[in-house]
Wavefront OBJ file of the C-alpha trace (Angstrom):
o trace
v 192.373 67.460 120.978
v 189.197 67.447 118.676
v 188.359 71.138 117.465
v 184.797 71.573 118.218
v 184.545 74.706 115.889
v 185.464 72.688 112.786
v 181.712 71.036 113.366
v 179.722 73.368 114.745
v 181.145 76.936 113.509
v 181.263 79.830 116.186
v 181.285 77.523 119.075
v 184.871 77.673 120.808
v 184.776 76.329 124.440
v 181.091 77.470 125.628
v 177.494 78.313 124.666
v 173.973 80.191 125.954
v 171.736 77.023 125.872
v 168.944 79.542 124.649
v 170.087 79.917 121.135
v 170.363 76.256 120.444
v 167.073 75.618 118.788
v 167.530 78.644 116.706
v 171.002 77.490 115.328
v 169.608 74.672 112.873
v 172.113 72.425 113.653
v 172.315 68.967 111.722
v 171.702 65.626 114.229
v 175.316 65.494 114.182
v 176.702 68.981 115.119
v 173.734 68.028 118.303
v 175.990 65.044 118.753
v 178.877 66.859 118.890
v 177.994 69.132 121.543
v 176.515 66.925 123.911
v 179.384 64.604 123.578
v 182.004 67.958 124.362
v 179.628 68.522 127.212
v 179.749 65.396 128.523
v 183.279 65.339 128.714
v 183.701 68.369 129.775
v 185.141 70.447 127.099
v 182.060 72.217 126.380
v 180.667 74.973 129.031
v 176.736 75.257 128.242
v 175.054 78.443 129.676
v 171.670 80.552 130.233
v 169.049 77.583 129.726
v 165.851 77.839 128.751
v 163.524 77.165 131.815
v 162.427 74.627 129.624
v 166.046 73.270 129.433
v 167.045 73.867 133.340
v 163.797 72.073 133.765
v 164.399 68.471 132.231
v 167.974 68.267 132.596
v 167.098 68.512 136.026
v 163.667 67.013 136.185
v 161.954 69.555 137.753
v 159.121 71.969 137.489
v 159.760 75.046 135.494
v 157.420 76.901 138.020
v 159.355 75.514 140.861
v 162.748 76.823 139.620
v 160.738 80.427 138.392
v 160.047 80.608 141.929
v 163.392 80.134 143.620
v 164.796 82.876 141.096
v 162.531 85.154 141.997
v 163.316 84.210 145.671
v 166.726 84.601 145.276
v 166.618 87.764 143.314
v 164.244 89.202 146.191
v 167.213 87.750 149.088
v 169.505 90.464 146.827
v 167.526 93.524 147.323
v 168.528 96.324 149.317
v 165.854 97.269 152.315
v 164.609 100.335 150.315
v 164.335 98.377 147.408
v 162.840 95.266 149.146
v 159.974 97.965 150.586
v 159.398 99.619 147.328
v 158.752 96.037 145.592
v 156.369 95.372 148.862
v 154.551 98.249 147.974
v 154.389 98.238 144.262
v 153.219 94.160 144.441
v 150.132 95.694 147.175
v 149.099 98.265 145.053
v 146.475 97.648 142.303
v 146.637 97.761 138.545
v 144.818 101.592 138.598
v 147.405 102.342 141.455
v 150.292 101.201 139.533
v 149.256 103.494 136.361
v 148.560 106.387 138.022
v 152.454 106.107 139.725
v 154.327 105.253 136.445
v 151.908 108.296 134.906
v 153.086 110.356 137.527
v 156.596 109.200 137.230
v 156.593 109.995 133.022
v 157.452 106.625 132.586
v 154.505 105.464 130.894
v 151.315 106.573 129.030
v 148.846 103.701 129.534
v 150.030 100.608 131.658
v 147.879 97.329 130.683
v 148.915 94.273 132.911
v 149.094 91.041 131.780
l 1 2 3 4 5 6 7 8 9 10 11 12 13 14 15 16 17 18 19 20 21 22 23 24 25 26 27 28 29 30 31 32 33 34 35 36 37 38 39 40 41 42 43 44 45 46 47 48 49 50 51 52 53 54 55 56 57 58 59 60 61 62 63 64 65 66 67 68 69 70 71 72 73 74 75 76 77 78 79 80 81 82 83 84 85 86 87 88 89 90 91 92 93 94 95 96 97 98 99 100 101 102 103 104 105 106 107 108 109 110
């Protein structure tokens, strides 16, 4: 069986798809991988959305969209109402709460 480590050091079996640009790796440690992925040796995980996104061919907003439904399906009632609340209440609203809670000092939304 080919040793995938001897190549590409630190990989052994799997990978977080995120840290692949920031790994330098030559064209042929690249090769390497997809090849091991391809055949199935090689578990590749946590895209980018930009990566989920054109190995799929599909919008990133469109995926962003059914995370966040998905991670809404998992919330508890009480949390599902707080979240109802907290997305209907405006910026000013939403600073004087955190304020109120200590969490924060000045809240600037994006």
């Amino acid at each position: 069986m080919f040793d995938l480590s001897t190549l590409v050091p630190g990989v052994n079996g799997s990978i977080k798809g995120r840290g692949l640009n920031q790994r330098g790796l030559t064209e042929a440690q690249r090769i390497a991988l997809a090849t091991a992925a391809r055949m199935g040796t090689l578990s590749v995980g946590n895209l980018s959305a930009q990566q989920a996104s054109t190995l799929f061919s599909v919008p990133v907003t469109v995926v962003d969209e059914e995370i966040k439904r998905r991670r809404e399906a998992q919330l508890s009632d009480e949390t599902a109402y707080l979240v109802s609340v907290w997305k209907g209440t405006s910026p000013a609203g939403r600073e004087a709460a955190l304020t109120a809670l200590g969490v924060i000092v000045s809240f600037h939304p994006l």
